[in-house]
MARDOVEX-978181 format. One record per residue (C-alpha): residue in one letter; x negated, y, z negated. Coordinates in steps of 0.2 Angstrom, whole numbers, padded with zeros to 4 digits, always signed. Layout:
! residues N
AXYZ;...
END
This chain:
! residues 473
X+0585+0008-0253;X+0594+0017-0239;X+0608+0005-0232;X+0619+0020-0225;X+0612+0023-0207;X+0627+0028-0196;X+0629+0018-0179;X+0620+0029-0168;X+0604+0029-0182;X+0605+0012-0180;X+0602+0009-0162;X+0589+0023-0165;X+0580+0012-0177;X+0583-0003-0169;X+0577+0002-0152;X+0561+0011-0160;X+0557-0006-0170;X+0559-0016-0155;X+0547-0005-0146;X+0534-0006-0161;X+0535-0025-0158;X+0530-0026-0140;X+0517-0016-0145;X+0511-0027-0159;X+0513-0042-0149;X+0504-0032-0133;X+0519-0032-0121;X+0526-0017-0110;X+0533-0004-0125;X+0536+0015-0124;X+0527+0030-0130;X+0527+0029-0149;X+0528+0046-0157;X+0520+0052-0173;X+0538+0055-0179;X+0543+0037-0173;X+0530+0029-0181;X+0536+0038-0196;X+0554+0032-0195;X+0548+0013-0193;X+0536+0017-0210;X+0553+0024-0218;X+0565+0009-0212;X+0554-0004-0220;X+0551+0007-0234;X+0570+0007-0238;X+0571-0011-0235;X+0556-0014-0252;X+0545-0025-0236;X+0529-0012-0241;X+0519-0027-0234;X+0525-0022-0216;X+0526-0001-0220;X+0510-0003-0223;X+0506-0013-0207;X+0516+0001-0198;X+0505+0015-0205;X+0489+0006-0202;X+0496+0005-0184;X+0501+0023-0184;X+0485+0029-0191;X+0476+0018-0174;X+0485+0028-0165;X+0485+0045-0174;X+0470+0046-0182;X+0471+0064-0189;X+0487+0063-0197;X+0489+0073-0213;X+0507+0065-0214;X+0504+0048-0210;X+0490+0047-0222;X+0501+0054-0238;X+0515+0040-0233;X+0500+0029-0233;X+0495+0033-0251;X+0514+0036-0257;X+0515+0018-0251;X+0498+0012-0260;X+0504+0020-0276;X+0519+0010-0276;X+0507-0004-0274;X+0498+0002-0289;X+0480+0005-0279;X+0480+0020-0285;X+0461+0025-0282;X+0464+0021-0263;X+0478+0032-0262;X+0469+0045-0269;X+0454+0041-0254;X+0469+0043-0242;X+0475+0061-0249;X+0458+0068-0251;X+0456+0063-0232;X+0473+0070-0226;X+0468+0089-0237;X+0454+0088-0224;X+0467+0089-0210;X+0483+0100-0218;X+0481+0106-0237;X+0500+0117-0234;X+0509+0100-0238;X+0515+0099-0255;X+0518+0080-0257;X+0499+0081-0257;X+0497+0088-0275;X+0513+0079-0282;X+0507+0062-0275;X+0488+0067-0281;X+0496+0070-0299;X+0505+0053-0300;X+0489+0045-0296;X+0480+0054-0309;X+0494+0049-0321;X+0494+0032-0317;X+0475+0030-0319;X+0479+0041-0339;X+0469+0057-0331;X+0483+0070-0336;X+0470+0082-0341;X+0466+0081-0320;X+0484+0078-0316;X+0489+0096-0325;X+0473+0104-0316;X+0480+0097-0298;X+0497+0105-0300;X+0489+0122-0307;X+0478+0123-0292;X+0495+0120-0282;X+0503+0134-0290;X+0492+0145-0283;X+0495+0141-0266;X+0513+0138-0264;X+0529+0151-0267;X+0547+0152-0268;X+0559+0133-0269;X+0539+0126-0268;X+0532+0135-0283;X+0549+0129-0292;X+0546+0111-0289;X+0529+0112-0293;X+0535+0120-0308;X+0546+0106-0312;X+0533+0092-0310;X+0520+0102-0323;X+0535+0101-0334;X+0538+0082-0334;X+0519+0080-0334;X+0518+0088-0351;X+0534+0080-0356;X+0527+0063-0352;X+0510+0068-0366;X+0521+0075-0376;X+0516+0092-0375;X+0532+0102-0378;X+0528+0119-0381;X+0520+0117-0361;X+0538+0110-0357;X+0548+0126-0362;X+0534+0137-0353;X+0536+0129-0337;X+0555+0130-0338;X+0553+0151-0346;X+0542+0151-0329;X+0555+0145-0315;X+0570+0155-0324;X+0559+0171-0321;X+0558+0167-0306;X+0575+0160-0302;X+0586+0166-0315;X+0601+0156-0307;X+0592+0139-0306;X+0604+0128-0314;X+0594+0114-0318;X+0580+0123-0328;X+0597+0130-0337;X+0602+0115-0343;X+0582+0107-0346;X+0577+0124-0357;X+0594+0122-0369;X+0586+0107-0374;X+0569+0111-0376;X+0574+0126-0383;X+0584+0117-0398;X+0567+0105-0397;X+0555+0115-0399;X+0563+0129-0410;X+0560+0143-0399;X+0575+0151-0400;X+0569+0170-0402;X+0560+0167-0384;X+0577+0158-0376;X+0586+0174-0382;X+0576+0188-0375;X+0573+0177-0360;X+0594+0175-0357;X+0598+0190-0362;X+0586+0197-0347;X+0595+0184-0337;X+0612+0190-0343;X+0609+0208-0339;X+0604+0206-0321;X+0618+0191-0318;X+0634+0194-0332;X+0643+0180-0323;X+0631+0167-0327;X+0639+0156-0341;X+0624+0143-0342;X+0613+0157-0346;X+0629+0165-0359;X+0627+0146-0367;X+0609+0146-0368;X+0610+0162-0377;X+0622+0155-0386;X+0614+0141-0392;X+0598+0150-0397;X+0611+0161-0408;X+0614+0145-0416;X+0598+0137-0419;X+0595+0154-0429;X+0611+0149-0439;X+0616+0164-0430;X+0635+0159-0430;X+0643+0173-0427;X+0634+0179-0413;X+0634+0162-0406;X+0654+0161-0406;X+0652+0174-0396;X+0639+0170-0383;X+0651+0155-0383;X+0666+0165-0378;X+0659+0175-0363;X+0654+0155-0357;X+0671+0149-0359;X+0676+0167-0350;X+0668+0164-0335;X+0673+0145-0334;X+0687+0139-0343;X+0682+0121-0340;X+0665+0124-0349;X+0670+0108-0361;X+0650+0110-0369;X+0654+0128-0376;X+0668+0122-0384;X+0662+0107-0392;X+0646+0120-0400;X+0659+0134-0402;X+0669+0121-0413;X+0652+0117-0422;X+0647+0134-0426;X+0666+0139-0431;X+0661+0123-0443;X+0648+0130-0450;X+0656+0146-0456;X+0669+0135-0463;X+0681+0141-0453;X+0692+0127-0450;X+0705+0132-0441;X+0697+0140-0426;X+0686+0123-0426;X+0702+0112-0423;X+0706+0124-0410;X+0689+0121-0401;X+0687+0103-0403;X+0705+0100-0397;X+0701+0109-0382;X+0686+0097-0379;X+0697+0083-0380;X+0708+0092-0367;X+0693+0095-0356;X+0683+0077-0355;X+0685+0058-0361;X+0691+0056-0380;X+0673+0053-0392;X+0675+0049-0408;X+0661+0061-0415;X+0674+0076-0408;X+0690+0065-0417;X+0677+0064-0432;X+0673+0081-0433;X+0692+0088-0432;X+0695+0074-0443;X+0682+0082-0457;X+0691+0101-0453;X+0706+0093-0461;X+0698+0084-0474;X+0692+0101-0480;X+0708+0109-0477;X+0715+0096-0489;X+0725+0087-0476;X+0722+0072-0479;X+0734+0062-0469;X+0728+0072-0453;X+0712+0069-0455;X+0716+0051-0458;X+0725+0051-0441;X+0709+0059-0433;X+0697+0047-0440;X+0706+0032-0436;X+0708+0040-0419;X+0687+0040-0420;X+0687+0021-0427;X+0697+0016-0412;X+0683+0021-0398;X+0670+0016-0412;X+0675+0001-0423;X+0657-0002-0427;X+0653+0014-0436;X+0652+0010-0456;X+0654+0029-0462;X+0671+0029-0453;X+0680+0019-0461;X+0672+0023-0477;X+0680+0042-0472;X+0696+0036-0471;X+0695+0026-0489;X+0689+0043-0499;X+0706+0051-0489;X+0716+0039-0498;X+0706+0038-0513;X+0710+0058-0515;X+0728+0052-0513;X+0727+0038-0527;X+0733+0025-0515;X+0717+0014-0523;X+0724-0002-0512;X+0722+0008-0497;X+0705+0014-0499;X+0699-0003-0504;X+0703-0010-0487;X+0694+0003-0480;X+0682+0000-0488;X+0679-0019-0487;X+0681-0013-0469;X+0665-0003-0470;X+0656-0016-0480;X+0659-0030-0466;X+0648-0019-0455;X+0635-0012-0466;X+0634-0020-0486;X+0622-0012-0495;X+0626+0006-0493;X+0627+0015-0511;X+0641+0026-0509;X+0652+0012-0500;X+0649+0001-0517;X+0649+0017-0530;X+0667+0020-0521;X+0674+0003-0518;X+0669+0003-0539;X+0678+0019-0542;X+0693+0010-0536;X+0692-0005-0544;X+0690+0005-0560;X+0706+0015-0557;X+0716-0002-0554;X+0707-0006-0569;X+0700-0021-0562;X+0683-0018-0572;X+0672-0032-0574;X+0673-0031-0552;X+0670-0012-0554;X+0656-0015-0563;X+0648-0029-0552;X+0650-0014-0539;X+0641+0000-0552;X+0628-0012-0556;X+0623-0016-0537;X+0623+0006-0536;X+0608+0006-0551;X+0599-0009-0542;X+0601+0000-0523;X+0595+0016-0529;X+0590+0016-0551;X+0582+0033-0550;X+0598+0040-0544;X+0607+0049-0559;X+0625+0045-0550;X+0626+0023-0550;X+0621+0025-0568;X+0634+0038-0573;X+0648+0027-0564;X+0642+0010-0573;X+0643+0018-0591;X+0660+0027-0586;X+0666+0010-0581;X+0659+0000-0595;X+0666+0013-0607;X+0683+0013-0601;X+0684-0006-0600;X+0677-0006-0621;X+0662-0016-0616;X+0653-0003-0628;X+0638-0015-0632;X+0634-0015-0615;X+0637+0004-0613;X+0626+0009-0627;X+0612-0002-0620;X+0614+0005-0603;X+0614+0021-0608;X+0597+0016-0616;X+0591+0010-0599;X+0596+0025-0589;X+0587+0036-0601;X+0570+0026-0598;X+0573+0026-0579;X+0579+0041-0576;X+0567+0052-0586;X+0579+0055-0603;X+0592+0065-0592;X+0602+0073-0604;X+0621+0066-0599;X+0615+0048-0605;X+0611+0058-0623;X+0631+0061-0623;X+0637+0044-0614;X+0626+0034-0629;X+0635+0046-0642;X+0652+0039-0635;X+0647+0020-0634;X+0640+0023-0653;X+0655+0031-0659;X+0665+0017-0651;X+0654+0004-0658;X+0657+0012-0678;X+0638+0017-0677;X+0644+0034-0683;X+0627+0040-0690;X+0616+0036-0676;X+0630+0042-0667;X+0628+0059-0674;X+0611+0059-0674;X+0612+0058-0654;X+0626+0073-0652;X+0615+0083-0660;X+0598+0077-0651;X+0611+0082-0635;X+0619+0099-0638;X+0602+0104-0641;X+0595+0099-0626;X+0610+0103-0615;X+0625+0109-0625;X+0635+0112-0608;X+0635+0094-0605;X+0647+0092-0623;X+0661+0093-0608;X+0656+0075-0603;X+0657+0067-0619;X+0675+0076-0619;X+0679+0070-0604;X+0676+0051-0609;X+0682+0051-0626;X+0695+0068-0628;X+0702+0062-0646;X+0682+0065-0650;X+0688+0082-0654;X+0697+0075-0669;X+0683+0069-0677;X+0679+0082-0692;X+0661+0078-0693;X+0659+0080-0674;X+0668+0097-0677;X+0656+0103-0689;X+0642+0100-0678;X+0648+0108-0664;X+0653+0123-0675;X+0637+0125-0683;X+0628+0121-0668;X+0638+0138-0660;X+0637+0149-0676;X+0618+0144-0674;X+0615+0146-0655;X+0627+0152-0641;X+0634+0139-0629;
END
């Protein structure tokens, strides 16, 4: 609604709409104009009292009968009443007068969209197309566009957007529309020959140097996209977006450094996100800097307390430090917000084990193998846990579970060795080293790794020797 009519607009309007009522109520009144009778339509319009703009067209239409223009505010008003077949009635009647108006087709095509007839709505705005040129044809263009958007037609979308940038290379919003669809619909060969037209006939463009950029990327063209990205960021220093997709790509090519650099620079540029603190927070992670990308995701955590996987983030940081306590309240932190998440419980268990806290660690592992049982990793972690803390009865019969479930996977062959040997079952026990390193002699390391005195056991010895003189490992 327009409230912003300066003072001599309003004497204007208020003089016109005293007019227009001495000549509703039949009283001496000037000359109303076509125009005037427009600008008393508009003022009620703004003010949401359709009752009485379309009181004033009616009158308008009295008195100027063969008005193209009062007859498309007429059905612009009826749409918004939703008598959508009588503003079509009024537009057929006002492309008998003056076809040249193009709020005739795009009123036509939100009729035939609000009565579910796209099929006729896309046919409207093709005729159209053929009629109008230059900033017309555009917006044309543009409407076609949402149409298909609106019935999901997305291919259609970029084609409409491929249109207006061959015809208006500079045209920033189909710039910023076709990066999207671009990324949408995977077109990103297209969007590159398309810029790189763009590009050659306007260097200085830096949405079009993004959108190439971005197309780069899509290909998983990194390097090409870095620098697309560049010649952006060259033209416009401020260009916060090719920063943030620079970082990204620099990302990808696990090039950590020269990400930080980017993403630092977004922070620079625009309002702090906790998806840029995040992602400079995982650059130091992978860097093995762990008290900087501590500070970075706590940093994100502060503009987003809700998010689960942040704080779980920031317990594995501390868990690659040892400090066990640390991560724990971290995790519970996580845990508060989303429960059962299987890698928040497989960790919180991993430190509880460490602490050597096991019967909770194991309530943690078992809640793993119910959240995901076909998984080989909740399994591995209970046995580990139930082994270390010499439940060995349990471990064996575990071990016996996770081979049933999990389709005889080969590490449980080595895991049930351990609890065997553990439980004194030494037969059995080596009746099941040799079932494993013949399956999977590689896995021998895991068995190792749970029990290293093992290696002392001369019958175990002998196994593996003749298992080696016999086949190689």
């Amino acid at each position: 609604m327009r409230s912003d009519y300066n003072e001599d607009e309003r004497e204007d309007i208020n003089e016109l709409l005293k007019q227009y009522d001495n000549l509703k109520t039949g009283r001496n009144h000037s000359f109303l104009e076509e125009d005037s009778f427009e600008d008393i339509i508009n003022y009620f319009d703004d003010h949401d009292d359709l009752t009485q703009a379309l009181e004033a067209v009616d009158i308008g239409l009295e008195h100027f009968p063969y008005s193209s223009q009062l007859r498309i505010k007429k059905a612009d008003l009826l749409l918004a009443t939703r008598k959508y077949q009588e503003a079509l009635d009024q537009l057929e009647s006002a492309s008998l007068f003056d076809n040249s108006n193009i709020d005739l087709y795009i009123l036509k095509t939100d009729a035939y969209l609000a009565l579910d007839q796209q099929e006729r709505a896309v046919e409207i705005l093709k005729e159209a197309l053929q009629l109008f040129e230059g900033e017309e044809k555009i917006d044309l263009l543009f409407e076609l566009a949402d149409v298909y958007d609106d019935y999901e037609e997305f291919d259609k979308v970029f084609e409409c957007l491929a249109l207006i940038l061959r015809q208006d290379p500079n045209n920033e919003e189909a710039l910023y529309k076709i990066c999207f669809w671009t990324d949408f619909t995977g077109r990103n060969e297209e969007s590159i020959k398309l810029h790189q037209k763009i590009i050659n006939n306007f260097p200085y463009n830096e949405l079009a140097w993004f959108n190439l950029a971005a197309a780069y990327q899509g290909l998983k063209l990194y390097e090409k996209a870095i620098d697309a990205y560049q010649y952006a960021i060259a033209i416009d220093e401020k260009f916060d977006y090719a920063y943030r997709n620079m970082g990204d790509a620099y990302l990808r090519l696990r090039k950590y450094k020269e990400a930080i650099e980017s993403l630092e620079k977004v922070l620079e540029l625009s309002r702090p996100e906790d998806v840029i603190y995040e992602a400079i927070g995982h650059c130091y992670h992978r860097m093995g800097n762990y008290a900087q990308a501590r500070f970075h995701y706590k940093k994100a955590v502060h503009l987003n307390a809700e998010d689960s996987k942040l704080h779980y983030k920031i317990a594995v940081t501390y868990m690659l430090e040892e400090q066990w306590g640390n991560a724990i309240k971290n995790l519970e932190n996580a845990m508060k917000i989303h429960r059962n998440v299987p890698d928040y419980s497989l960790a919180m268990g991993e430190c509880l084990m460490n602490l050597e806290r096991f019967k909770d660690a194991i309530q943690y592992f078992s809640a793993v193998v119910r959240l995901k049982p076909k998984n080989m990793t909740g399994w591995e972690a209970l046995i580990r846990c139930l082994y270390k803390g010499e439940y060995f009865e349990e471990a064996a019969e575990q071990c016996e579970a996770a081979m049933k479930i999990t389709e005889k996977k080969s590490i449980f062959i080595f895991y049930y060795t351990a609890a065997l040997f553990a439980l004194g079952r030494t037969k059995e026990a080596l009746l099941q080293l040799e079932k494993g390193m013949e399956k999977a002699p590689k896995l021998l390391k895991k068995l190792v790794e749970l029990n290293p005195s093992i290696l002392q056991n001369n019958q175990v010895v002998d196994l593996i020797a003749r298992y080696k003189k016999g086949r190689k490992i």
